[in-house]
C-alpha positions in Angstrom: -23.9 -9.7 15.2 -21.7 -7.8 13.6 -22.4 -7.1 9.9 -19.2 -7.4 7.2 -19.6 -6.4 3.5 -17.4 -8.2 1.0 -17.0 -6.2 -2.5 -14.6 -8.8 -3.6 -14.3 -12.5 -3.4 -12.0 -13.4 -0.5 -10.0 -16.4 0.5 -11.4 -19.6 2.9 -8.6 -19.0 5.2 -10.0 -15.1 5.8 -13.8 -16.5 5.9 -12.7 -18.8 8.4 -10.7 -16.3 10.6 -14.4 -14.4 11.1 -15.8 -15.9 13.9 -19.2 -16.9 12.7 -21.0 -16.1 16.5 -20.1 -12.3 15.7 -20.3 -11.3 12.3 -21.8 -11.7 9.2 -20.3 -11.8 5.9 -22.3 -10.9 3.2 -22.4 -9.1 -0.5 -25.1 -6.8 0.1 -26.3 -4.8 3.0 -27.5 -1.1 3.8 -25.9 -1.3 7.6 -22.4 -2.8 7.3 -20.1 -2.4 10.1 -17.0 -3.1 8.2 -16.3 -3.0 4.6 -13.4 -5.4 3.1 -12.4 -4.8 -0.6 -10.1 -5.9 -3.2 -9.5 -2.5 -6.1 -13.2 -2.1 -6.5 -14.2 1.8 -6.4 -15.9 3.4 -3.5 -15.9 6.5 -3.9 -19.8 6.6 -4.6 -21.3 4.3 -2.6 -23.2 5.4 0.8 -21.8 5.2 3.7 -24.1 4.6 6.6 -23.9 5.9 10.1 -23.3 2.3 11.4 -20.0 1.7 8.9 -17.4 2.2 11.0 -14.2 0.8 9.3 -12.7 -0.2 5.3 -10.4 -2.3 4.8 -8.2 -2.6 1.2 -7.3 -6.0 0.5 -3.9 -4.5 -0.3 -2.0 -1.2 -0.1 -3.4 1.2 -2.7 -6.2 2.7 -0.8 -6.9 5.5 -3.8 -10.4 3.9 -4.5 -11.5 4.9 -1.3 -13.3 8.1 -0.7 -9.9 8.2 2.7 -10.9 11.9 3.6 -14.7 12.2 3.6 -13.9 8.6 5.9 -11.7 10.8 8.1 -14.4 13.7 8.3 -17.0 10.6 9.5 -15.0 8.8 11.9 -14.3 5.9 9.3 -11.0 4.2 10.0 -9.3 3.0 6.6 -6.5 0.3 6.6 -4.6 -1.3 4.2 -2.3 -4.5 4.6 1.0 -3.3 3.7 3.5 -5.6 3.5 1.6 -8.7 2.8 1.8 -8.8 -0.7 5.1 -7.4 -0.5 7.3 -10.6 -1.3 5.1 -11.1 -4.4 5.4 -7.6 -5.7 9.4 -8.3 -5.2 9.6 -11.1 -6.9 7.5 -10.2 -10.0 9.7 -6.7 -10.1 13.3 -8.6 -10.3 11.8 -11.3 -12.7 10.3 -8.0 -15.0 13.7 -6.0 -14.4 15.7 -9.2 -15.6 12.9 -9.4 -18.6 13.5 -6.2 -19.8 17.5 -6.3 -19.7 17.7 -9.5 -21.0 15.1 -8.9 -23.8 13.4 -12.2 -22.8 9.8 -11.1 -24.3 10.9 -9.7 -27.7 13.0 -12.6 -27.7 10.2 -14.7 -27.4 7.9 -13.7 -29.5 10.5 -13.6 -31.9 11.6 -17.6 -31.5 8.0 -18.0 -31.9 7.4 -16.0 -35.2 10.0 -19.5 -36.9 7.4 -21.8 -36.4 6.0 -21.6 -39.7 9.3 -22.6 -41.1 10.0 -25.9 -43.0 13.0 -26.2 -41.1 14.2 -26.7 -37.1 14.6 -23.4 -36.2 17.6 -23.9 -34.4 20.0 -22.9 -37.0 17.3 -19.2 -37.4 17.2 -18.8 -33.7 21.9 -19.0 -33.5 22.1 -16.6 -36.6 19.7 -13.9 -35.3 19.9 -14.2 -31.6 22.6 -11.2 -31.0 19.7 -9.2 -31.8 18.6 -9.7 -28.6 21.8 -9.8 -26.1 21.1 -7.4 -23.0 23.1 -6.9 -20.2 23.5 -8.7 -16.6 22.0 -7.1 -13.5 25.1 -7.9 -11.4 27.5 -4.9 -10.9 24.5 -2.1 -12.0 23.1 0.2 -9.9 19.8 0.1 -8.9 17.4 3.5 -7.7 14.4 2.5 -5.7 11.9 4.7 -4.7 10.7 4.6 -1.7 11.9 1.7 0.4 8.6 0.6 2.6 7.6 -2.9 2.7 8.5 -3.8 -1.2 10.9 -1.2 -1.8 13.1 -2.4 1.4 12.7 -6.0 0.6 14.1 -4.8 -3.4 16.6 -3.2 -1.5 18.0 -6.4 0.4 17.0 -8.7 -3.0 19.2 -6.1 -5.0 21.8 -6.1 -3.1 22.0 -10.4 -2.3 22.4 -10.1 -6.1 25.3 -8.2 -6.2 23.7 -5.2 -7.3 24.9 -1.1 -5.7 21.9 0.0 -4.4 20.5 3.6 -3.8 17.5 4.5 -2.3 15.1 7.6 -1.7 12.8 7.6 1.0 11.8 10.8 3.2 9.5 9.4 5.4 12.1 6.6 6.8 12.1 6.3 10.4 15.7 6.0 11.9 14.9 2.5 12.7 14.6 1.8 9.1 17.3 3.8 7.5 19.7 1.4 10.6 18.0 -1.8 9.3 19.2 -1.0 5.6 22.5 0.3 6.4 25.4 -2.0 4.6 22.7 -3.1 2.0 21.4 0.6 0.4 22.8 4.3 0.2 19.9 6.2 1.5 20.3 9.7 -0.4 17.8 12.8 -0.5 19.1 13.8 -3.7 16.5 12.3 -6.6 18.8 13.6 -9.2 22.1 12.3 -8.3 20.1 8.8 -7.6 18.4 9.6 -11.4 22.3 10.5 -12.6 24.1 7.2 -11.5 21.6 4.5 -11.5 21.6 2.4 -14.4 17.8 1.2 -13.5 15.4 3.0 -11.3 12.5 1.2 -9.9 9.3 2.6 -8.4 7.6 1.6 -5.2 5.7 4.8 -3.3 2.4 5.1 -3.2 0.0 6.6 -5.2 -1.4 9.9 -3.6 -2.2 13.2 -5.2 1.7 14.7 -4.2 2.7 11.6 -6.4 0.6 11.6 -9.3 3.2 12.1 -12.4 6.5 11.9 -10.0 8.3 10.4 -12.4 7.8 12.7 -15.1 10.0 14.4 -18.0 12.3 16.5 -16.0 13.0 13.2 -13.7 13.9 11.3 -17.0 16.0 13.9 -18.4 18.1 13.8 -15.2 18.4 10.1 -15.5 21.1 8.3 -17.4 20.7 7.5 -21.3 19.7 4.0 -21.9 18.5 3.9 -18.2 15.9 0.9 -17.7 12.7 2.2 -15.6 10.5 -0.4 -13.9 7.0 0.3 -12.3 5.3 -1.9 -10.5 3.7 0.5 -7.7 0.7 2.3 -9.4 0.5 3.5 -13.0 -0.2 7.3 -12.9 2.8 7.8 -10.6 4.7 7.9 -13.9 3.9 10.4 -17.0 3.6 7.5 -19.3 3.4 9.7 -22.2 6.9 10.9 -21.4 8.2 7.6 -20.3 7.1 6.2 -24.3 8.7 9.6 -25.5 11.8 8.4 -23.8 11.7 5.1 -25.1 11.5 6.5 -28.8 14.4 9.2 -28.5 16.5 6.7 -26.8 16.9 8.0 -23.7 15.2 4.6 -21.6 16.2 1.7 -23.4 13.6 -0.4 -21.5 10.7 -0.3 -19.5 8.5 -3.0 -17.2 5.1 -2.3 -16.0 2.3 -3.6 -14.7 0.1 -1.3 -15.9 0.7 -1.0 -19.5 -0.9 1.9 -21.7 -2.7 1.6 -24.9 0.3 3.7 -26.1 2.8 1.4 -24.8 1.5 -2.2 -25.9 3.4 -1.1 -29.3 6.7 -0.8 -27.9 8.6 -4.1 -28.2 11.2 -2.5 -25.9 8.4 -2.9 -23.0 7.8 -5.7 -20.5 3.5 -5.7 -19.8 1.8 -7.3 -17.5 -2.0 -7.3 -16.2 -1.3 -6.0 -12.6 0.1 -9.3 -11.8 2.3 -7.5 -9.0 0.2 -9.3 -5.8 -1.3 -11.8 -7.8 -0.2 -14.9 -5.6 -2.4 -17.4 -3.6 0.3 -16.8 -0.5 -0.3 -12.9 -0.9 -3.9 -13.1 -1.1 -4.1 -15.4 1.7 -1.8 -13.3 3.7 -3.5 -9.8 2.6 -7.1 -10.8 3.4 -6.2 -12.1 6.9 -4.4 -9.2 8.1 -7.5 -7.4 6.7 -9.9 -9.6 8.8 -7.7 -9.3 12.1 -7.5 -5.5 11.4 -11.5 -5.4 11.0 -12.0 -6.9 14.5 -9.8 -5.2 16.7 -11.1 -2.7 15.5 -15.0 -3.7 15.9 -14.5 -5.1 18.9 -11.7 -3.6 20.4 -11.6 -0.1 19.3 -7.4 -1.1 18.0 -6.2 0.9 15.1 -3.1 -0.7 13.0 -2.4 -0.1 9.8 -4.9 3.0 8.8 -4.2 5.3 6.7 -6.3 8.1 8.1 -6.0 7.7 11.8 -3.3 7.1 14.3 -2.2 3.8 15.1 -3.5 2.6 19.0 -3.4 -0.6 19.4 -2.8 -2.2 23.3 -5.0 -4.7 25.5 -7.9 -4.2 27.3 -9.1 -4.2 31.2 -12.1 -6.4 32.1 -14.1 -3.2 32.1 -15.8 -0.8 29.4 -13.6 1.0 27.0 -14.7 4.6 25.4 -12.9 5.7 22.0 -13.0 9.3 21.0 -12.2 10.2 17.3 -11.2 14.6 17.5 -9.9 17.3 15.9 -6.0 17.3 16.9 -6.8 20.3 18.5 -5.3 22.0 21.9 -6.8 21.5 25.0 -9.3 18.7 23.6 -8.0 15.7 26.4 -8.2 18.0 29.2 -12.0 18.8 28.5 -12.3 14.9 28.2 -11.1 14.3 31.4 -13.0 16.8 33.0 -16.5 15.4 32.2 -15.3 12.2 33.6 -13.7 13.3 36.6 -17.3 15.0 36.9 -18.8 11.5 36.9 -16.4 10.4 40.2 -15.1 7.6 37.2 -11.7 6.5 37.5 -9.5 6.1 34.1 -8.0 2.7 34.2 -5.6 3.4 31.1 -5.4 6.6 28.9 -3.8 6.5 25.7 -4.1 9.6 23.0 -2.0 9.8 19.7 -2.9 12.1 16.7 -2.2 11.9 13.0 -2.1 15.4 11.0 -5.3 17.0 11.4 -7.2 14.2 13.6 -6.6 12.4 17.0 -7.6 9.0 18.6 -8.4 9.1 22.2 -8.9 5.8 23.9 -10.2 5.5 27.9 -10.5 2.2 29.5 -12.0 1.7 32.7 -12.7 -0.9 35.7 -14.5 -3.9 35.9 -18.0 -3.0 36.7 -18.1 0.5 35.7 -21.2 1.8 33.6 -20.5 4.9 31.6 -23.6 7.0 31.8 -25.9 8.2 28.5 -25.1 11.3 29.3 -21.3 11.5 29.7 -21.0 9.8 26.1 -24.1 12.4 25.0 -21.6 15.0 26.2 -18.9 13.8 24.0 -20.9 14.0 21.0 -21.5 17.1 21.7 -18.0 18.3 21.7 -17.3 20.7 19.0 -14.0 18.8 18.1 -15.6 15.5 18.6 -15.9 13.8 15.2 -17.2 10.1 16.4 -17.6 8.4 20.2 -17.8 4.4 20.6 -18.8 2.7 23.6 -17.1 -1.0 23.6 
């Protein structure tokens, strides 16, 4: 049995998808072979020679301790994309908040209740206060145009809105699947010069840690509207409230408000509601528990963020995986020790990812591999972790 830690609560439909005759999911263990969690930190928790794979619930993965994983053969995955439709919806339904001045407006309408009086006659004398301007026609900056910030890129544009986008990790694939909907540019400031809103959707990493910060909002338009609903810290939010008070952003939705910012009445806050659906849950967790077992099971790699994606069907046979440093020479001294065991390789597949490799071996039906061939890998200078499936 395979042994599954749960740091969150997850949904029936991914308890279900866990087939009960091979794994156990449980709340507390000191061998887990997989991890599944929601946001909750991990950066201090142990991590056992038998854990062999985390899983986020999600897409940040910046609770998770991703390169002491990679330096113990850990895979980490995320589920991107799953929540992606709610995160979309929420940011158009904030964007049009802000513009529109729906929660000032509200709380407003709400402040005449103690009146004698039907408000209605209160609510047609003051409401030009609050007038704000249609989305159609503006343009729209998104940045980064993965899974939500390509889906705000086709939503934007279905509403009539000019969109621009910056993204330099697109494949050409992507950049030909948005062509006719968004102007792909490299040029922040010219996107941070034209666009009347800008909207945020890259990950949050070190590199992006403060991206959008006060040189990025001087470059933008006055009364630009800024929306984040990726990860807090990417923004200087201390500059963004700055802004806000000289004028320069008019309004701003997060959903990851600031004690600073809860005073603003030009800003739309909400509780890091971005992904909180039942249909992105549901979708999230079981992409996370089909990622969990390939990967136990199979030795299949989609969607980490530390190791190369290797994913393709097995023979009847064994299959070997080799985790290495992406180093020259490494699959020629592989081979060698198992053309020294007269073994045939039935399939062979090697990819790398920065600094590590993945090195997957599959062999015939009826084939043992020997103690001391996988001994041997282990004992590879290179050789970071070895599984025998």
């Amino acid at each position: 049995m395979y042994v599954i830690q749960n740091y969150n609560k997850i949904t029936e439909a991914g308890r279900r998808a866990l087939d009960a005759t091979k794994y156990t999911l449980t709340e507390k263990t000191d061998a887990p072979d997989g991890i599944l969690v929601h946001s909750t930190p991990l950066h201090d928790i142990p991590r056992p020679e038998s854990l062999k794979a985390i899983v986020r619930i999600g897409a940040g993965t910046n609770t998770i301790p991703v390169d002491k994983c990679t330096e113990e053969g850990i895979v980490v995955f995320n589920t991107p994309g799953g929540n992606a439709n709610a995160v979309k919806e929420l940011t158009i339904a904030a964007m049009i908040m802000v513009m529109r001045n729906v929660q000032a407006a509200d709380g407003w309408v709400r402040s005449l209740q103690n009146g004698e009086n039907d408000p209605g006659k209160a609510v047609e004398a003051g409401k030009e206060v609050y007038r704000g301007p249609e989305i159609m026609g503006k343009q729209i900056g998104i940045l980064g145009l993965g899974a939500i910030g390509s889906r705000m890129a086709r939503a934007c544009h279905d509403l009539g809105m000019t969109v621009v986008g910056y993204d330099p990790y697109l494949t050409n694939t992507q950049k030909t699947e948005l062509r006719g909907i968004c102007h792909i540019t490299d040029n922040l400031r010219s996107l941070y010069a034209t666009s009347d809103i800008v909207t945020v959707h890259i990950p949050l990493n070190e590199a992006n840690k403060g991206f959008v910060g006060k040189e990025a909002i001087a470059d933008m338009k006055d009364g630009v509207y800024l929306i984040n609903y990726a990860r807090g810290p990417i923004l200087d939010n201390d500059a963004v409230c700055d802004a806000i008070d000289s004028g320069k952003i008019k309004g701003f939705a997060t959903d990851f408000p600031t004690a600073r910012q809860l005073g603003y009445k030009q800003i739309v806050c909400t509780p890091h509601l971005g992904a909180g659906t039942p249909e992105a849950e549901e979708n999230c967790t079981l992409m996370a528990v089909h990622q969990i077992c390939d990967y136990i099971e199979n030795g299949n790699i989609t969607n980490s963020v530390n190791f190369p994606d290797v994913a393709f069907a097995r023979t009847d046979g064994p299959r070997v995986t080799i985790m290495h440093k992406n180093v020259k020479g490494m699959l020629g001294k592989i081979t060698e020790l198992i053309a020294a065991q007269e073994i045939n390789i039935e399939n062979l597949l090697n990819k790398s990812r920065g600094d590590v490799a993945y090195t997957v071996l599959d062999f015939a039906e009826g084939v043992t591999i020997p103690q001391d061939l996988v001994d041997a890998f282990k004992n590879m200078e290179q050789v970071i972790r070895v599984r025998v499936l």
